[in-house]
C-alpha angles and dihedrals in degrees: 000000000000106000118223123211106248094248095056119113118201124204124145124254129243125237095212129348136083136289129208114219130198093002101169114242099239077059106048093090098046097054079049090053099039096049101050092228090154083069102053122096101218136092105287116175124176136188123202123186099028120155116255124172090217095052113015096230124034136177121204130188129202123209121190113215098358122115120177131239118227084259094060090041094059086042084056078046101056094050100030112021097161087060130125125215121207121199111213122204114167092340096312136110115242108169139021120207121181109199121229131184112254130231096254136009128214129193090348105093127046109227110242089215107101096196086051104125084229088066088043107037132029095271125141108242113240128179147175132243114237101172135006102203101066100024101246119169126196113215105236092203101046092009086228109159116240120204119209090242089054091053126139107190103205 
C-alpha cells in the first residue's frame, strides 16, 4: 500500500475547470451558494479548513469543465475578495486570476433597504463600492450602506 507523509493532502486533479483558490472559511459556503455549484452536473470538490501560510485557514474548491463569466467572478469578489482563481487546461495551470471587488456593481446584490425602488419596481440594482476591505457597497438608488455581512447575491 503506497504510505503518505502525514502532511500530504490528496484530491484529485481536474483536467480542465476552474479552482478556487484562499477562499476564506467563513466563505466557502457562500461561493457554494452563489454559484449555484449544488446544481452542475460535473465533477466539484471542495476543501475547508486547509492550512494556508497567508490566512491561516483557507477553504478551495475545484470545478471540472466550468469556467466563470466576469459576473460570477465580482459576485466571488463580494464574498471572497481575497480569493484566487486558477484556469486548467490538460492538468496545467494556464492562467491566474486573482479576484478584486469592482467599482460598481450592477444586478448582483439585493439592496437591504425595503422601501429601495429595486425591491419595489423592475430596476436593476446598482450600487457603489465604498470600501473594499471590508466589502461595503452604497445603493445608488436609496443610497442605504450594505455591508458585506448584510449581502444578498442575487
Amino acid at each position: 500500500m503506497n504510505q503518505l507523509k502525514k502532511e500530504e493532502f490528496v484530491v484529485n486533479a481536474i483536467q480542465t475547470g476552474t479552482v478556487i483558490d484562499h477562499i476564506p472559511t467563513k466563505s466557502l459556503f457562500k461561493v457554494i451558494s452563489i454559484l449555484e455549484l449544488d446544481k452542475i452536473r460535473s465533477q466539484v470538490t471542495f476543501g475547508n479548513n486547509l492550512d494556508s501560510r497567508k490566512l491561516g485557514k483557507k477553504a478551495i474548491i475545484k470545478i471540472a469543465d466550468k469556467f466563470f463569466d466576469d459576473k460570477e467572478v465580482n459576485k466571488i469578489a463580494l464574498v471572497a475578495p481575497e480569493a484566487k482563481l486558477n484556469t486548467i487546461c490538460d492538468y496545467q495551470v494556464v492562467e491566474k486570476r486573482v479576484v478584486s471587488v469592482p467599482d460598481d456593481v450592477s444586478g448582483i446584490v439585493r439592496c437591504v433597504n425595503p422601501k429601495c425602488i429595486t425591491n419595489s419596481e423592475n430596476i436593476v440594482t446598482k450600487f457603489y463600492v465604498v470600501s473594499k476591505k471590508p466589502v461595503t457597497l452604497k445603493c445608488h438608488y436609496c443610497e442605504r450602506i450594505v455591508e458585506q455581512e448584510q449581502m444578498t447575491i442575487l
